[in-house]
DOKEKE-172044 format. One record per residue: residue in one letter; x, y negated, z negated of N, C-alpha, C in turn. Coordinates in steps of 0.05 Angstrom, whole numbers. Each point is the difference from the previous one (the first is absolute). Layout:
N
> A	X	Y	Z	X	Y	Z	X	Y	Z
...
This chain:
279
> X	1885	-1890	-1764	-8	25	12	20	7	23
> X	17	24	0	13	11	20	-13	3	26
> X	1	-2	28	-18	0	17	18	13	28
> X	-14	20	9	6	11	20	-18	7	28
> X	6	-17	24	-20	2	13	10	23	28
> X	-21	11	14	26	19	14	-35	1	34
> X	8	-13	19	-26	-1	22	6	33	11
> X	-24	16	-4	1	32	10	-6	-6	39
> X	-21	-8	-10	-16	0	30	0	-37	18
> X	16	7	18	-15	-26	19	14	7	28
> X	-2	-20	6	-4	-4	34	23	9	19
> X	18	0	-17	30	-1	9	23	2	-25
> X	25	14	1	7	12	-22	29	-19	-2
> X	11	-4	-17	24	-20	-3	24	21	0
> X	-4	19	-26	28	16	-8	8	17	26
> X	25	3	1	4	21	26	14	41	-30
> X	2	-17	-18	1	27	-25	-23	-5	-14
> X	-6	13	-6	3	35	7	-8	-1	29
> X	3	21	19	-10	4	24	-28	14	-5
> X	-8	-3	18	-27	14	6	-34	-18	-14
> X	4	-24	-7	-25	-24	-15	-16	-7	28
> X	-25	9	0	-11	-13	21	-21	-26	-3
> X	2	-18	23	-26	-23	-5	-21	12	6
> X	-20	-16	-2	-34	-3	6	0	-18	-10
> X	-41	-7	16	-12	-19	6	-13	11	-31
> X	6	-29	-13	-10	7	-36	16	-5	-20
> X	-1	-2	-24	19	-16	-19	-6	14	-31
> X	25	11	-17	-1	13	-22	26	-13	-14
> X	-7	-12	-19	28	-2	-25	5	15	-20
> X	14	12	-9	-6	14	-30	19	-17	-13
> X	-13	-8	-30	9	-14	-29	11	16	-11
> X	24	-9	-10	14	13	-26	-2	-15	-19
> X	-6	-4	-24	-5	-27	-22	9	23	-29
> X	-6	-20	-19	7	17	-30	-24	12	-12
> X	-13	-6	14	-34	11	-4	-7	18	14
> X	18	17	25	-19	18	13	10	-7	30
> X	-11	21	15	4	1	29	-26	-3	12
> X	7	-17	24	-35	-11	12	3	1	26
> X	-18	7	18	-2	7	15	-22	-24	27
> X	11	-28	16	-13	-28	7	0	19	31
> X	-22	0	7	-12	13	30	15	29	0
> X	-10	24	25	8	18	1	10	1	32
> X	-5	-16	17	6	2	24	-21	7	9
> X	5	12	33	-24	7	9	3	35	2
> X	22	20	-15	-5	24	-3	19	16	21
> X	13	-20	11	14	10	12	34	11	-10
> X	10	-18	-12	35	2	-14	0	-2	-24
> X	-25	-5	-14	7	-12	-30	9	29	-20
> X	0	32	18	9	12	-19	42	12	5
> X	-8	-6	28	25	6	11	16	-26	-15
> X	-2	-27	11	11	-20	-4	4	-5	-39
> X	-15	16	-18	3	-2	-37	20	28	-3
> X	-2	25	17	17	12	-11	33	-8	17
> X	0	-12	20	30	-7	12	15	-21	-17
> X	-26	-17	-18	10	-28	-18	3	20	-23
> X	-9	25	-5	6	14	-31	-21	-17	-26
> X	-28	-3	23	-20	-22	-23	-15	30	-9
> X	-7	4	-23	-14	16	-7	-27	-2	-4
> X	-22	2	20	-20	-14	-1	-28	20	-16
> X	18	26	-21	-21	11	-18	8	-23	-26
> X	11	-10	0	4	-17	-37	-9	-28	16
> X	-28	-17	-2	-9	-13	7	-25	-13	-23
> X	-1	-26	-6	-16	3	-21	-24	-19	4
> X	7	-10	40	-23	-11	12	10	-10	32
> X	-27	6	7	0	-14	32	-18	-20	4
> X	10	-11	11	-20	-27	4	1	-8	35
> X	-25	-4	5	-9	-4	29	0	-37	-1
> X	18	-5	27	-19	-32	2	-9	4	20
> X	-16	12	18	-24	9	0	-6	16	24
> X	-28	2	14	-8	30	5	2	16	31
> X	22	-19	10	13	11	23	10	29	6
> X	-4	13	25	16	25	-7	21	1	-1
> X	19	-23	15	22	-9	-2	17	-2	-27
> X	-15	-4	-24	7	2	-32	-5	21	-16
> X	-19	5	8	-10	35	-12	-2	19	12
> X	9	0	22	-3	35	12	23	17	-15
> X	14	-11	-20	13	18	-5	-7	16	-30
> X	-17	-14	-8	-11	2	-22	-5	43	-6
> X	-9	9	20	-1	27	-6	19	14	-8
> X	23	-13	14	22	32	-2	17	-16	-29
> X	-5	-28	-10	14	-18	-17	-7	18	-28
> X	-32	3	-1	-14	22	-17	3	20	0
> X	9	11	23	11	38	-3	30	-2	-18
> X	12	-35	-7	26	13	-14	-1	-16	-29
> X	-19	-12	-1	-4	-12	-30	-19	7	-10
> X	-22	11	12	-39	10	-7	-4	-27	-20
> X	-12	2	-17	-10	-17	-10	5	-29	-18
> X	-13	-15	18	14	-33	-7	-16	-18	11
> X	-2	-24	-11	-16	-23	0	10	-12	23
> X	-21	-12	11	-1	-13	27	-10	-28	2
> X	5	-10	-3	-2	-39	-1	-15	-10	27
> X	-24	-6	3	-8	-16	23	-12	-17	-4
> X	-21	-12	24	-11	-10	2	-36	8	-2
> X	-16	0	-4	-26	2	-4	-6	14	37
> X	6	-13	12	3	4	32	13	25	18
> X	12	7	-21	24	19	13	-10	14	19
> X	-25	15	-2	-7	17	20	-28	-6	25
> X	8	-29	-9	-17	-14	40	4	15	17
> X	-21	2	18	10	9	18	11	-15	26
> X	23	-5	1	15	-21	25	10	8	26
> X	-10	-20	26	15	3	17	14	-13	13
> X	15	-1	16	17	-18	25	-10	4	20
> X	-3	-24	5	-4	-13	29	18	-6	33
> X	-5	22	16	20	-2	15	-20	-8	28
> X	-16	-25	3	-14	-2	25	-31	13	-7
> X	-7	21	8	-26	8	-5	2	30	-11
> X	32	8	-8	-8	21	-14	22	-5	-32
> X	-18	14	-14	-4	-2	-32	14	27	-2
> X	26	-9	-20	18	26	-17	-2	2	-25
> X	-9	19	-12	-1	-3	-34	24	5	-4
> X	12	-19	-17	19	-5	-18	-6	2	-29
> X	-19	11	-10	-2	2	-31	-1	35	-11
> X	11	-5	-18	-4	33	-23	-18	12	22
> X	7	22	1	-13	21	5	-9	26	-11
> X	2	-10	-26	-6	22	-27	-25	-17	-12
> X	-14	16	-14	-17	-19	-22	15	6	-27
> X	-10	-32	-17	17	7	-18	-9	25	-19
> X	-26	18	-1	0	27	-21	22	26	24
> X	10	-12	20	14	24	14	30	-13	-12
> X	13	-29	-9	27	0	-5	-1	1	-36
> X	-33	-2	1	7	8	-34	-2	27	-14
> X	-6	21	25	5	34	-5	28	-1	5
> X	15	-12	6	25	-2	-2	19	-10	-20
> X	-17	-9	-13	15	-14	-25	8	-30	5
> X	-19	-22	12	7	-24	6	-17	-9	-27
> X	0	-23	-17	-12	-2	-18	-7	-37	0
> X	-15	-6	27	-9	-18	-1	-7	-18	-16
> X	16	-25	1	-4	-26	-16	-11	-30	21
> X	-27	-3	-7	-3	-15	24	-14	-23	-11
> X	16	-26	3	1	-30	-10	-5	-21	13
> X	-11	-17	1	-7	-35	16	22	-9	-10
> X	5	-4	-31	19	-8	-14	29	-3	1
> X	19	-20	-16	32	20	5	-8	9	-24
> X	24	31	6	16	19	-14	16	1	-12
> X	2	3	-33	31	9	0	10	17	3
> X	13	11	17	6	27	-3	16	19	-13
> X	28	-17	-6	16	2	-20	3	-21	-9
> X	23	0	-31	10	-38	1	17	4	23
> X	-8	-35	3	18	-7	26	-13	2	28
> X	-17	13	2	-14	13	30	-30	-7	-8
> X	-4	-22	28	-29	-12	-11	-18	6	25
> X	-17	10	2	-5	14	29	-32	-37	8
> X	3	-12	23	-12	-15	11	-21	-10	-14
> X	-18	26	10	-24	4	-5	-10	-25	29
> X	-31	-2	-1	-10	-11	26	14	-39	2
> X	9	-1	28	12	-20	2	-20	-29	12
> X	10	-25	-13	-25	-20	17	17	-3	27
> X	-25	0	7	9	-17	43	1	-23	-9
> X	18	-19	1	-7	-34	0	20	-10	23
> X	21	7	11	13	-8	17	-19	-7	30
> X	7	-22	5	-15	-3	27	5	18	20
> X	32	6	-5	13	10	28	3	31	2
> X	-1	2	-23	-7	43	4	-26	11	-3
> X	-13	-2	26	-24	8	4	-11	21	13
> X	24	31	-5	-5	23	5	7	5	26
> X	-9	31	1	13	14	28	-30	7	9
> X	-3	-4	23	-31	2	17	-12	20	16
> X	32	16	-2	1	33	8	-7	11	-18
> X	2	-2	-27	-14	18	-19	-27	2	-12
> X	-15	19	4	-30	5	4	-13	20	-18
> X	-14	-15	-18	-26	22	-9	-21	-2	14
> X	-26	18	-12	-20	4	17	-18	0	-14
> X	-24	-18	-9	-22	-8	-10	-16	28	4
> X	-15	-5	-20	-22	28	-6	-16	0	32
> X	-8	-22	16	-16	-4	18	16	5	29
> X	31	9	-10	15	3	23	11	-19	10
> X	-9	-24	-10	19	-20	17	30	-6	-10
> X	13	-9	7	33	3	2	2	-25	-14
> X	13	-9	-12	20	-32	-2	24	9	-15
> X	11	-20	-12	24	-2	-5	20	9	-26
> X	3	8	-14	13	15	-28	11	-30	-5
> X	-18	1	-33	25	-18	-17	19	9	-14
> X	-2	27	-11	21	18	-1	6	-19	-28
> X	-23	0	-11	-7	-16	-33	16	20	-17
> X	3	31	15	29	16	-22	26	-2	-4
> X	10	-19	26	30	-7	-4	7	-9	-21
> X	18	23	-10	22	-7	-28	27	-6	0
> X	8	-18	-20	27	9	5	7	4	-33
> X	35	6	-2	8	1	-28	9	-18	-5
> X	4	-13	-30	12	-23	-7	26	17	-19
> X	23	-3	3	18	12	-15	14	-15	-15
> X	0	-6	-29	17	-24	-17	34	15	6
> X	13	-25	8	39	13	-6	0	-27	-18
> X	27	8	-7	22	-22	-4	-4	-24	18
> X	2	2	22	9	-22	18	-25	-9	1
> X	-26	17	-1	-17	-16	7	-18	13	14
> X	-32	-5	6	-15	21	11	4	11	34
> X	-8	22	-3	8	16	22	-36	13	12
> X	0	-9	25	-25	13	11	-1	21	19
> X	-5	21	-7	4	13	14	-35	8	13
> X	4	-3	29	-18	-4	24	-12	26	9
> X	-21	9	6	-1	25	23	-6	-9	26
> X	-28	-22	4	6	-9	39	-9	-28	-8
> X	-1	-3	-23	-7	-40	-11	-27	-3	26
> X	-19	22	-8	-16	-16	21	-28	-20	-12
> X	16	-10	-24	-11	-18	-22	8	-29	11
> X	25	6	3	16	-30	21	16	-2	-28
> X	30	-4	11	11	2	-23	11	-23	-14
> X	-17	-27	13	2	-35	-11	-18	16	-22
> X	-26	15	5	-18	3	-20	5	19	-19
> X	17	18	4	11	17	-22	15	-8	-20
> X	19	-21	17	30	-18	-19	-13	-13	-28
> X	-23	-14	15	-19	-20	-13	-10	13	-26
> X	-12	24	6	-26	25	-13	34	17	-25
> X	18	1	13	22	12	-21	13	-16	-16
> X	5	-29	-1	3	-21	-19	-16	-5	-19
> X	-33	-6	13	-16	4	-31	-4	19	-11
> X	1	24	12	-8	17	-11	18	12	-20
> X	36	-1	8	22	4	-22	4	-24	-11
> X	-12	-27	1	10	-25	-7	35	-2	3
> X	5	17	18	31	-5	4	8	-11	26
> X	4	-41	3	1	-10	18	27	8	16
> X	22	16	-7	21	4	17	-2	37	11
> X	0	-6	31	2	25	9	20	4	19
> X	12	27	-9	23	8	-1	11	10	34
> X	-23	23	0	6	16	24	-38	2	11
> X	0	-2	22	-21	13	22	9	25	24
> X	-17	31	-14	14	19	19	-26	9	2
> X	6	16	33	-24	15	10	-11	-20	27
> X	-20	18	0	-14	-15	33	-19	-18	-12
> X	5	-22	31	-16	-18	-5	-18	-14	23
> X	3	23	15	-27	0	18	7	-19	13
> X	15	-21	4	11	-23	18	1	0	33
> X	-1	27	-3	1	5	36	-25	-5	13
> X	-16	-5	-11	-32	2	4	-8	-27	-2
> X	18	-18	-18	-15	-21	-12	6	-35	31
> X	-9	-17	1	3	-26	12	26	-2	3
> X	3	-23	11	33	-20	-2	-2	-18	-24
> X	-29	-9	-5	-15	-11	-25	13	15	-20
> X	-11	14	-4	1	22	-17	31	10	-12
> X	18	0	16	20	6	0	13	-28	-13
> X	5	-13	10	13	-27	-4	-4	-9	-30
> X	-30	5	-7	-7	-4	-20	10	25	-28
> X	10	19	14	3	12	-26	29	-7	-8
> X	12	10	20	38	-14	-2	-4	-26	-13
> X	-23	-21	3	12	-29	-14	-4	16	-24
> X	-29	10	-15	12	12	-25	7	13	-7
> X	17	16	4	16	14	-7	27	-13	-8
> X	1	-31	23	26	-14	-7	-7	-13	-39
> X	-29	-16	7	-8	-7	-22	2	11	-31
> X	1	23	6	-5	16	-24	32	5	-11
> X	14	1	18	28	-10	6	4	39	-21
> X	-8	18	22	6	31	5	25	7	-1
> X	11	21	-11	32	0	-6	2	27	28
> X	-8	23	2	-5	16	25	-30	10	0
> X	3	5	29	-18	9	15	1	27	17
> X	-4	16	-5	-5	31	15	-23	9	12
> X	-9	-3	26	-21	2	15	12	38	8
> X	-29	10	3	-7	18	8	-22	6	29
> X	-8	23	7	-24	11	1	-15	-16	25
> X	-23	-21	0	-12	-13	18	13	-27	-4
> X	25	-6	0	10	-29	1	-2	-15	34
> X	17	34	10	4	-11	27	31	-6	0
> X	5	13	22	29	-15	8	1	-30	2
> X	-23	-10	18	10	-39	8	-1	-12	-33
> X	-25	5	-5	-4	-11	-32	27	8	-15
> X	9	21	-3	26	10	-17	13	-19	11
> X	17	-7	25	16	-18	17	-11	-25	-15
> X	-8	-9	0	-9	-29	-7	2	4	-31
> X	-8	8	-7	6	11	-41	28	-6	-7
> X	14	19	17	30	-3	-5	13	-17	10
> X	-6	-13	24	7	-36	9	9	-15	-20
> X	-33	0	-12	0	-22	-22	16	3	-25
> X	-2	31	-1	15	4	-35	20	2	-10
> X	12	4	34	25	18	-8	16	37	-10
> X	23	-19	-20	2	24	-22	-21	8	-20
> X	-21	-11	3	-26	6	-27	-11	26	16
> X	-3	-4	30	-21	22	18	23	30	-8
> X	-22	17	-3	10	32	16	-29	16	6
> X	5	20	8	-21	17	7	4	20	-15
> X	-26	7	-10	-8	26	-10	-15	14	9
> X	23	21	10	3	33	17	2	14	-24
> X	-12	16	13	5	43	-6	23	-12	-26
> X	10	4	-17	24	10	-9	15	-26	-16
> X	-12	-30	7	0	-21	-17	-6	5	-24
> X	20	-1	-27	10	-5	-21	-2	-24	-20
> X	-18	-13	-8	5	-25	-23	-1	13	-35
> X	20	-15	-11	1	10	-21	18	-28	-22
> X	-26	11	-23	10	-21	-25	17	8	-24
Protein backbone atom coordinates (compact mmCIF):
# COMPACT_ATOMS: atom_id res chain seq x y z
CA UNK A 1 0.00 0.00 0.00
CA UNK A 2 1.35 3.48 -1.12
CA UNK A 3 1.13 5.69 2.04
CA UNK A 4 1.10 9.34 2.48
CA UNK A 5 0.96 11.06 5.68
CA UNK A 6 0.84 14.94 5.72
CA UNK A 7 0.18 16.60 9.98
CA UNK A 8 -2.53 19.73 9.00
CA UNK A 9 -3.00 20.90 12.53
CA UNK A 10 -0.65 21.01 15.68
CA UNK A 11 1.07 22.94 18.03
CA UNK A 12 3.77 24.40 16.11
CA UNK A 13 4.53 24.30 12.36
CA UNK A 14 7.92 22.79 10.90
CA UNK A 15 7.79 23.97 6.99
CA UNK A 16 8.85 27.63 6.61
CA UNK A 17 7.07 26.89 2.49
CA UNK A 18 4.68 27.57 1.76
CA UNK A 19 4.42 30.79 3.91
CA UNK A 20 1.52 31.61 5.72
CA UNK A 21 0.69 27.50 7.80
CA UNK A 22 -0.36 28.32 11.15
CA UNK A 23 -0.08 26.14 14.61
CA UNK A 24 -2.65 25.47 17.28
CA UNK A 25 -3.33 23.81 20.31
CA UNK A 26 -4.83 20.41 18.49
CA UNK A 27 -3.71 17.74 16.06
CA UNK A 28 -5.06 16.73 12.31
CA UNK A 29 -3.22 14.28 9.77
CA UNK A 30 -4.68 13.69 6.51
CA UNK A 31 -4.01 9.99 4.69
CA UNK A 32 -3.28 9.50 1.25
CA UNK A 33 -3.40 5.51 0.68
CA UNK A 34 -4.66 3.50 -2.58
CA UNK A 35 -7.92 3.21 -1.02
CA UNK A 36 -8.98 6.76 -0.44
CA UNK A 37 -8.25 9.92 1.48
CA UNK A 38 -8.86 10.00 5.34
CA UNK A 39 -9.16 12.43 7.39
CA UNK A 40 -7.19 11.30 11.68
CA UNK A 41 -8.47 14.41 14.03
CA UNK A 42 -9.56 17.85 12.77
CA UNK A 43 -7.76 20.12 15.11
CA UNK A 44 -9.37 22.36 17.25
CA UNK A 45 -10.99 24.62 14.19
CA UNK A 46 -8.76 26.92 14.11
CA UNK A 47 -6.00 26.38 10.79
CA UNK A 48 -7.10 23.11 9.60
CA UNK A 49 -8.73 24.99 6.58
CA UNK A 50 -6.12 27.57 5.99
CA UNK A 51 -3.24 25.14 6.83
CA UNK A 52 -5.09 22.02 3.79
CA UNK A 53 -5.46 24.66 1.25
CA UNK A 54 -1.56 26.20 1.71
CA UNK A 55 -0.51 22.09 1.68
CA UNK A 56 -2.97 21.96 -1.70
CA UNK A 57 -4.88 18.90 0.50
CA UNK A 58 -8.20 18.77 -0.97
CA UNK A 59 -10.32 18.08 1.86
CA UNK A 60 -13.85 17.65 -0.43
CA UNK A 61 -12.46 13.99 -1.86
CA UNK A 62 -12.37 12.31 1.56
CA UNK A 63 -13.69 8.87 2.07
CA UNK A 64 -13.39 9.08 6.07
CA UNK A 65 -12.57 10.85 9.26
CA UNK A 66 -11.82 9.29 12.14
CA UNK A 67 -11.71 10.86 15.71
CA UNK A 68 -9.34 9.38 18.49
CA UNK A 69 -11.42 11.05 20.53
CA UNK A 70 -13.79 13.67 21.92
CA UNK A 71 -11.68 16.66 22.71
CA UNK A 72 -12.33 19.99 21.18
CA UNK A 73 -8.90 20.06 20.56
CA UNK A 74 -9.55 17.07 17.72
CA UNK A 75 -12.85 18.00 16.55
CA UNK A 76 -13.57 21.46 16.53
CA UNK A 77 -12.83 21.41 13.22
CA UNK A 78 -15.15 19.01 12.17
CA UNK A 79 -17.78 21.76 10.90
CA UNK A 80 -16.15 23.72 8.35
CA UNK A 81 -14.21 19.94 7.35
CA UNK A 82 -18.07 19.15 6.33
CA UNK A 83 -18.85 22.41 4.57
CA UNK A 84 -16.03 20.96 1.98
CA UNK A 85 -16.67 17.23 1.73
CA UNK A 86 -20.65 17.08 3.18
CA UNK A 87 -21.17 13.70 3.46
CA UNK A 88 -18.91 11.00 4.97
CA UNK A 89 -18.42 8.45 7.59
CA UNK A 90 -17.04 9.29 10.81
CA UNK A 91 -15.20 6.58 12.88
CA UNK A 92 -15.44 6.86 16.78
CA UNK A 93 -15.75 5.87 19.74
CA UNK A 94 -19.22 5.01 21.41
CA UNK A 95 -18.12 8.09 23.82
CA UNK A 96 -17.50 10.67 21.42
CA UNK A 97 -19.94 13.07 22.72
CA UNK A 98 -19.26 13.01 26.80
CA UNK A 99 -19.51 15.69 28.07
CA UNK A 100 -15.76 16.74 29.31
CA UNK A 101 -13.94 19.06 31.37
CA UNK A 102 -10.51 20.44 32.51
CA UNK A 103 -9.51 21.08 35.58
CA UNK A 104 -7.71 24.20 36.36
CA UNK A 105 -7.95 24.47 40.50
CA UNK A 106 -11.68 25.02 41.19
CA UNK A 107 -12.76 26.12 37.87
CA UNK A 108 -14.03 23.55 35.15
CA UNK A 109 -13.49 24.27 31.13
CA UNK A 110 -15.44 22.20 28.77
CA UNK A 111 -13.32 20.77 26.40
CA UNK A 112 -15.74 18.45 24.54
CA UNK A 113 -17.96 18.77 21.10
CA UNK A 114 -20.08 21.34 21.33
CA UNK A 115 -22.49 20.17 18.73
CA UNK A 116 -24.80 17.18 19.25
CA UNK A 117 -24.27 14.56 17.13
CA UNK A 118 -28.11 15.07 15.09
CA UNK A 119 -26.61 18.88 14.66
CA UNK A 120 -23.04 17.32 12.85
CA UNK A 121 -25.27 14.83 11.23
CA UNK A 122 -27.58 17.73 9.48
CA UNK A 123 -24.36 18.29 8.15
CA UNK A 124 -23.59 15.30 6.61
CA UNK A 125 -21.31 13.53 9.38
CA UNK A 126 -22.34 9.91 9.07
CA UNK A 127 -21.49 8.49 12.33
CA UNK A 128 -19.83 5.11 12.87
CA UNK A 129 -19.58 4.41 16.54
CA UNK A 130 -17.55 1.18 17.82
CA UNK A 131 -15.99 -0.40 21.27
CA UNK A 132 -14.34 -2.58 18.69
CA UNK A 133 -11.25 -2.17 16.13
CA UNK A 134 -12.08 -1.00 12.69
CA UNK A 135 -11.16 -1.60 9.53
CA UNK A 136 -11.29 1.13 7.86
CA UNK A 137 -9.57 0.54 4.75
CA UNK A 138 -7.08 -2.42 3.95
CA UNK A 139 -4.25 -1.54 5.79
CA UNK A 140 -5.92 1.08 8.25
CA UNK A 141 -7.13 -0.67 11.41
CA UNK A 142 -8.77 1.90 13.63
CA UNK A 143 -8.04 0.77 17.77
CA UNK A 144 -11.19 0.47 18.81
CA UNK A 145 -11.37 0.58 22.97
CA UNK A 146 -7.91 0.09 24.52
CA UNK A 147 -7.02 -2.19 27.86
CA UNK A 148 -5.34 -0.10 30.78
CA UNK A 149 -2.86 -2.79 32.10
CA UNK A 150 0.26 -0.73 32.43
CA UNK A 151 0.93 0.11 36.05
CA UNK A 152 2.53 3.34 35.14
CA UNK A 153 0.00 5.23 32.81
CA UNK A 154 -2.58 6.06 35.11
CA UNK A 155 -4.18 9.08 33.40
CA UNK A 156 -4.33 12.85 33.61
CA UNK A 157 -6.33 14.04 36.91
CA UNK A 158 -7.11 17.35 35.30
CA UNK A 159 -9.50 15.78 33.10
CA UNK A 160 -13.10 15.70 34.40
CA UNK A 161 -16.55 14.40 33.83
CA UNK A 162 -19.48 15.03 35.88
CA UNK A 163 -21.70 12.25 37.31
CA UNK A 164 -25.50 12.59 36.88
CA UNK A 165 -25.44 13.66 40.79
CA UNK A 166 -22.88 16.40 39.93
CA UNK A 167 -20.09 15.13 41.47
CA UNK A 168 -16.80 15.53 39.54
CA UNK A 169 -13.97 12.73 39.22
CA UNK A 170 -11.74 11.77 36.83
CA UNK A 171 -12.17 10.82 32.81
CA UNK A 172 -10.92 7.51 31.70
CA UNK A 173 -11.25 8.77 28.38
CA UNK A 174 -12.23 4.80 27.62
CA UNK A 175 -12.54 6.67 23.82
CA UNK A 176 -8.93 7.12 23.21
CA UNK A 177 -8.08 5.74 19.73
CA UNK A 178 -5.44 5.38 17.84
CA UNK A 179 -4.66 4.07 14.09
CA UNK A 180 -2.73 1.07 13.37
CA UNK A 181 -1.28 1.55 9.78
CA UNK A 182 0.33 -1.77 8.02
CA UNK A 183 3.73 -0.42 5.74
CA UNK A 184 6.44 -2.31 4.39
CA UNK A 185 8.70 -1.62 7.19
CA UNK A 186 6.33 -2.38 9.55
CA UNK A 187 3.41 -1.04 11.70
CA UNK A 188 2.98 2.53 12.07
CA UNK A 189 0.76 4.11 14.96
CA UNK A 190 -0.48 6.90 14.49
CA UNK A 191 -1.54 8.73 17.97
CA UNK A 192 -4.01 11.69 18.72
CA UNK A 193 -3.06 12.50 22.75
CA UNK A 194 -2.34 8.49 23.65
CA UNK A 195 -4.32 9.29 26.65
CA UNK A 196 -4.69 5.37 26.62
CA UNK A 197 -0.78 5.39 27.65
CA UNK A 198 1.02 4.48 24.84
CA UNK A 199 3.05 1.16 26.66
CA UNK A 200 -0.86 0.30 26.47
CA UNK A 201 -1.57 1.13 22.93
CA UNK A 202 1.95 -0.53 21.57
CA UNK A 203 0.76 -3.60 23.48
CA UNK A 204 -3.32 -3.25 22.25
CA UNK A 205 -1.72 -2.66 18.32
CA UNK A 206 0.48 -5.88 18.17
CA UNK A 207 -2.39 -8.14 19.05
CA UNK A 208 -4.64 -6.59 17.54
CA UNK A 209 -2.55 -6.51 13.90
CA UNK A 210 -0.60 -9.59 15.17
CA UNK A 211 2.26 -7.63 13.67
CA UNK A 212 5.12 -7.85 16.36
CA UNK A 213 7.45 -5.20 14.46
CA UNK A 214 6.62 -1.53 14.70
CA UNK A 215 7.84 0.70 12.43
CA UNK A 216 7.01 4.33 13.27
CA UNK A 217 5.11 6.07 16.39
CA UNK A 218 3.64 9.68 15.30
CA UNK A 219 1.42 12.10 17.02
CA UNK A 220 0.99 13.18 20.65
CA UNK A 221 1.59 11.44 23.45
CA UNK A 222 0.48 13.26 26.24
CA UNK A 223 3.98 12.77 27.99
CA UNK A 224 4.07 16.21 29.25
CA UNK A 225 1.48 15.38 31.77
CA UNK A 226 2.69 11.97 32.57
CA UNK A 227 5.48 10.95 35.93
CA UNK A 228 9.32 10.56 35.61
CA UNK A 229 7.83 6.86 36.17
CA UNK A 230 5.97 7.11 33.48
CA UNK A 231 8.27 8.58 31.22
CA UNK A 232 11.28 6.41 31.78
CA UNK A 233 9.11 3.65 31.38
CA UNK A 234 7.89 4.33 27.99
CA UNK A 235 11.43 5.19 26.33
CA UNK A 236 12.65 1.64 27.89
CA UNK A 237 9.90 0.40 25.48
CA UNK A 238 10.12 1.89 22.89
CA UNK A 239 13.93 0.86 23.06
CA UNK A 240 12.48 -2.77 23.48
CA UNK A 241 10.33 -2.85 20.71
CA UNK A 242 13.55 -1.72 19.08
CA UNK A 243 11.25 1.47 17.03
CA UNK A 244 12.89 2.47 13.81
CA UNK A 245 11.40 6.54 14.21
CA UNK A 246 9.57 8.37 16.34
CA UNK A 247 7.57 11.74 15.62
CA UNK A 248 5.99 13.32 18.66
CA UNK A 249 3.48 15.92 18.31
CA UNK A 250 0.75 17.97 20.07
CA UNK A 251 0.81 17.29 24.13
CA UNK A 252 4.36 15.64 24.21
CA UNK A 253 5.84 18.68 25.74
CA UNK A 254 9.01 20.19 25.02
CA UNK A 255 11.15 18.42 28.23
CA UNK A 256 9.51 15.00 27.30
CA UNK A 257 10.38 15.75 23.39
CA UNK A 258 14.11 16.67 24.89
CA UNK A 259 14.47 13.47 26.58
CA UNK A 260 12.73 11.42 23.41
CA UNK A 261 15.33 12.72 21.26
CA UNK A 262 18.35 12.21 23.88
CA UNK A 263 17.66 8.81 23.78
CA UNK A 264 16.94 8.20 20.01
CA UNK A 265 18.69 10.16 18.29
CA UNK A 266 18.46 10.19 14.37
CA UNK A 267 15.08 7.97 14.83
CA UNK A 268 13.35 11.33 16.81
CA UNK A 269 11.66 14.27 14.70
CA UNK A 270 8.74 16.27 15.37
CA UNK A 271 5.60 16.48 13.77
CA UNK A 272 4.65 20.12 12.94
CA UNK A 273 2.17 21.88 10.69
CA UNK A 274 3.63 20.71 7.29
CA UNK A 275 5.56 17.28 8.29
CA UNK A 276 5.53 14.90 5.31
CA UNK A 277 5.94 10.90 5.64
CA UNK A 278 5.60 8.99 2.71
CA UNK A 279 5.78 5.23 1.36
Amino acid sequence: MSLKLIVLCENSVERVSPLGLLGEHGFACHLQTDHGNFLFDTGGGQTIINNSDKLKIDLSDLQGIIFSHGHLDHTGGLPQVLERCGKVPVYAHTDLFVKRHSSNGNQLREIGLPWSQSELEAQGAEFKLSLRPVQIAPGLTLSGEIPRVSKFETGDPNLIIIGENGDCCCDPLADDYSLFIHSPKGLIILLGCAHAGVLNIIEHACHVTKQPKVHMLIGGTHLKFSSPEQLAATLDRLEEVDIDRIGVSHCTGLKAAQKISERFGDKFFYASVGCEIEF
